[in-house]
Backbone as CSV, one residue per row, in Angstrom:
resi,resn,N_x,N_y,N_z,CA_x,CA_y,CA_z,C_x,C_y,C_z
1,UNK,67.058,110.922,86.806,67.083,110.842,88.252,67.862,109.622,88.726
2,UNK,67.694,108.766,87.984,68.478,107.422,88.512,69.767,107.468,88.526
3,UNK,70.042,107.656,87.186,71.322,108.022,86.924,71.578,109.117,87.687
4,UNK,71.459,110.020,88.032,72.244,110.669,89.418,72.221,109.825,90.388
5,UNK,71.246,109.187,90.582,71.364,108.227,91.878,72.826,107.669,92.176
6,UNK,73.022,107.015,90.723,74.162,106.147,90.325,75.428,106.680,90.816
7,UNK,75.195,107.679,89.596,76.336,108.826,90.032,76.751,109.101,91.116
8,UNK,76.195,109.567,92.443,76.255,110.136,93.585,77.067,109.082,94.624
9,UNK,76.143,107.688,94.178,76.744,106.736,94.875,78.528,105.825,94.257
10,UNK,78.449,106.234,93.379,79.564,105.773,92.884,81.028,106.661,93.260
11,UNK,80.558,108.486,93.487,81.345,109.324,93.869,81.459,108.915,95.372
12,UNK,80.664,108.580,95.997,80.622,108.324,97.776,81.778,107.155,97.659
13,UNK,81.511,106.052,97.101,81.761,104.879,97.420,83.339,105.220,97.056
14,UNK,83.832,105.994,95.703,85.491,106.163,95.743,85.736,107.292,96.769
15,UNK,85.232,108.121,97.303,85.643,108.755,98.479,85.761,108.060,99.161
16,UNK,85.057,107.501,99.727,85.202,106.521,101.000,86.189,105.625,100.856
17,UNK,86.807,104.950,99.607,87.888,104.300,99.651,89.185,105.132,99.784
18,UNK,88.893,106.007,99.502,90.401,106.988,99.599,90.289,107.299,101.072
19,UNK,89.627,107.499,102.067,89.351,107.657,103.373,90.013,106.401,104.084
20,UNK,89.703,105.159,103.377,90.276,104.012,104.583,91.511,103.509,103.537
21,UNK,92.267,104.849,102.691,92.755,103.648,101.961,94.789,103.251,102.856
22,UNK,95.246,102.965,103.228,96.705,102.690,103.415,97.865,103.808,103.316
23,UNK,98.158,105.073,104.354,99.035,105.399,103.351,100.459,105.155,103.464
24,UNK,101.166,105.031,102.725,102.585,104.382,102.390,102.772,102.890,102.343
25,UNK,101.477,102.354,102.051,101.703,100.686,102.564,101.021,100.293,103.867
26,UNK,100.766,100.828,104.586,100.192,100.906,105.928,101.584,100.581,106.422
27,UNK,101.579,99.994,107.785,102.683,99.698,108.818,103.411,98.858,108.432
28,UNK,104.742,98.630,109.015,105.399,97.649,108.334,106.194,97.413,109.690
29,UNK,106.684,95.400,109.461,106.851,95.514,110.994,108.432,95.247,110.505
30,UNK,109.389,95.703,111.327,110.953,94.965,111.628,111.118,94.429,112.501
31,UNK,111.453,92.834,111.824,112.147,91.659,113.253,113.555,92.560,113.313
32,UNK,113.585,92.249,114.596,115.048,92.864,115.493,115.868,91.988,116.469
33,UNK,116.510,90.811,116.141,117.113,90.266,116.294,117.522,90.614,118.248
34,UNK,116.870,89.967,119.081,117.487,89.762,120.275,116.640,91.013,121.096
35,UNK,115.704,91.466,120.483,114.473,92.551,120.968,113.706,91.969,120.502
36,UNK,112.469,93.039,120.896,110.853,92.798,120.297,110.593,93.677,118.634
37,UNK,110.189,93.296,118.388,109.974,93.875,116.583,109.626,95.294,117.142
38,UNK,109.592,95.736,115.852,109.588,97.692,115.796,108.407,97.317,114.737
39,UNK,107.540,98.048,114.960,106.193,98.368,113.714,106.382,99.601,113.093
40,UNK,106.662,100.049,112.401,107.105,101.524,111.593,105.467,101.615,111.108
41,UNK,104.956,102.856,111.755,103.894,103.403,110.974,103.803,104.667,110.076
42,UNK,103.461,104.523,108.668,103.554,105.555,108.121,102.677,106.708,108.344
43,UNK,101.056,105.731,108.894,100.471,107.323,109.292,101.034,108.383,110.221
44,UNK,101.485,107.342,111.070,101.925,108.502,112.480,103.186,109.355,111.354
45,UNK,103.889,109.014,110.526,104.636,109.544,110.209,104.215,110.725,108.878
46,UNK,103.533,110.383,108.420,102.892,111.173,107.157,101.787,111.827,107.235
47,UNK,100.483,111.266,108.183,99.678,112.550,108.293,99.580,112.977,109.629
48,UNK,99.987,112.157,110.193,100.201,113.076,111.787,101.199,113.761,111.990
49,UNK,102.425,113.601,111.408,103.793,114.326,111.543,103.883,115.393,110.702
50,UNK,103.370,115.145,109.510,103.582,115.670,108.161,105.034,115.550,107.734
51,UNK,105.636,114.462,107.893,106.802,114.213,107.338,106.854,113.490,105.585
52,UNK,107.477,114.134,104.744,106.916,113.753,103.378,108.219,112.554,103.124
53,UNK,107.538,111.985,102.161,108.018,110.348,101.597,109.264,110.555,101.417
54,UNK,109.541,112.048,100.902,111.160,112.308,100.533,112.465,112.218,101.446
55,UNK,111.080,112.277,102.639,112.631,112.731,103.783,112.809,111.230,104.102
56,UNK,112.582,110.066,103.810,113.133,108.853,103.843,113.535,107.981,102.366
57,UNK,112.682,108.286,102.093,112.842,107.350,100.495,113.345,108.685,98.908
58,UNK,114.398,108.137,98.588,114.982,106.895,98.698,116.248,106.803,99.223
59,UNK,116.772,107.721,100.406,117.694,108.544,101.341,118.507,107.350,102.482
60,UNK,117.008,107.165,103.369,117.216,106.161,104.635,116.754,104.815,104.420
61,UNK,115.416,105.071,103.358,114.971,103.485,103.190,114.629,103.299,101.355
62,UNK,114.778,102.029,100.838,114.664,101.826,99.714,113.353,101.408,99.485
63,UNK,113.339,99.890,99.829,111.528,99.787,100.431,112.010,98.468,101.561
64,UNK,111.017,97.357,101.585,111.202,96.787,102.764,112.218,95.631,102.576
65,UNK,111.834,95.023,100.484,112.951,93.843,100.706,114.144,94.537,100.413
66,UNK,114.500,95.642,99.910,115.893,96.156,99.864,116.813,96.814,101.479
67,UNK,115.627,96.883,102.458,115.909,97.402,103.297,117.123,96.899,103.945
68,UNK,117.886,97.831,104.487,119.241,97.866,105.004,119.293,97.599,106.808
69,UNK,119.727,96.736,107.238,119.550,96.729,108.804,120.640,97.283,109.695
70,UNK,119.863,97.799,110.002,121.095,98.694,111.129,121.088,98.176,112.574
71,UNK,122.278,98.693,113.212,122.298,98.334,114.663,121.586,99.549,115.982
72,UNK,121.243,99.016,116.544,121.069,100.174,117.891,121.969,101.136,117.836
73,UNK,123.290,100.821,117.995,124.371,101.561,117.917,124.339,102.425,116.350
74,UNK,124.188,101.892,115.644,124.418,102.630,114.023,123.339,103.268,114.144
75,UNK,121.860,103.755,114.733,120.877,104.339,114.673,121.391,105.433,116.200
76,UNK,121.834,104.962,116.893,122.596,106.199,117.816,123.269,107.102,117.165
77,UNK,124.187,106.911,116.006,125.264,107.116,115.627,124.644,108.455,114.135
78,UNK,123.427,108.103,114.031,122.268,108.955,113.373,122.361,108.062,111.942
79,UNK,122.064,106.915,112.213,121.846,106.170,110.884,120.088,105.685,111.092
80,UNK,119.628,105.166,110.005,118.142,104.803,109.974,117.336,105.805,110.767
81,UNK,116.697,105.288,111.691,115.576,106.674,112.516,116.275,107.014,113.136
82,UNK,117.325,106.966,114.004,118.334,107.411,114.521,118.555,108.819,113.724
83,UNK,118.256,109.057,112.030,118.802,110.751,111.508,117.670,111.384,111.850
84,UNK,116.767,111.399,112.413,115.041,112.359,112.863,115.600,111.970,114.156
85,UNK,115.164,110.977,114.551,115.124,110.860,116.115,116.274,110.879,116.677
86,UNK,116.943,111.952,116.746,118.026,111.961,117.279,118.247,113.172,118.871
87,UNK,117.095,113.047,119.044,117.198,114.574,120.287,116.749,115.299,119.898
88,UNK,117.079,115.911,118.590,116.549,117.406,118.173,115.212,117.226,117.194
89,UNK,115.586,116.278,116.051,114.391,117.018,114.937,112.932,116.260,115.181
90,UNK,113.109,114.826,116.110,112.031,114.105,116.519,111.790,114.143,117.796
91,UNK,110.224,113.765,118.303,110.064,113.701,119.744,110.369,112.843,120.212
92,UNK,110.959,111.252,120.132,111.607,110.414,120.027,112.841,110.686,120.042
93,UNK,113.812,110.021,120.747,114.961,109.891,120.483,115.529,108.607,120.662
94,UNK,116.234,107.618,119.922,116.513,106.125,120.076,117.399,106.087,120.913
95,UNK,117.996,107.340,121.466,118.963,106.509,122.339,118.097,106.737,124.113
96,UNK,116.832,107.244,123.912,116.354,106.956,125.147,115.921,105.878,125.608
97,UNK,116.814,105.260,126.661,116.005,103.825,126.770,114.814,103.288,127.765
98,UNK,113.951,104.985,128.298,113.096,104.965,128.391,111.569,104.574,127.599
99,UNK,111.939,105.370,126.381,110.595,105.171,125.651,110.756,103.904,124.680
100,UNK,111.654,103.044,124.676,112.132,101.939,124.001,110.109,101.295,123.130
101,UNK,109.452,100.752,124.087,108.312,100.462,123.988,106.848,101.316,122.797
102,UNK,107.651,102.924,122.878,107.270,103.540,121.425,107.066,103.455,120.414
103,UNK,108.089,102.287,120.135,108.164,101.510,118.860,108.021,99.632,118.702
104,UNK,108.906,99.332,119.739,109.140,98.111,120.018,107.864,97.642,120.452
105,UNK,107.564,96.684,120.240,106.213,95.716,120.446,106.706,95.018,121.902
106,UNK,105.607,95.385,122.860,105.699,94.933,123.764,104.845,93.722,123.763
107,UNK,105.564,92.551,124.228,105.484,90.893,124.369,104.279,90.551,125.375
């Protein structure tokens, strides 16, 4: 009996870590030189979107210290999130400079 006790609680306790656990790293922020930082979240992107790891890595991003910086303009141009968010395949689009604040950390 105990030993199920054990058992039971030991199965809870690794569920429950897989429940709060990070996925992709959790968020990751980009300084942006002469703006407000961009926070890239992977949940919104992986279980709310269902967009899989492939369609960025290792394509658009390598990881964060290899990461490549692009311009406003080069993400218009459909480079970095700029190739999803471009009008069509995201609800986002970077060249709206309405929803700028979507991403960008407001000060």
């Amino acid at each position: 009996m105990v030993t199920r006790l054990i058992l039971a609680s030991m199965l809870l306790a690794a569920a429950a870590g897989t429940a709060f656990a990070e996925i992709g790293g959790g968020d990751i922020k980009f300084e942006v030189k002469g703006e407000s930082d961009v926070v890239f979240s992977h949940a919104d992107h992986v279980r709310d979107n269902e967009v899989k790891c492939t369609a960025c890595h290792d394509k658009l991003y390598l990881n964060v210290k290899k990461h490549r910086k692009v311009s406003a303009k080069q993400m218009n141009l459909g480079e970095s999130c700029g190739k999803c968010h471009n009008g069509k395949d995201a609800k986002i689009n970077v060249a709206d400079k309405s929803r700028c604040t979507e991403c960008h950390e407001q000060n």
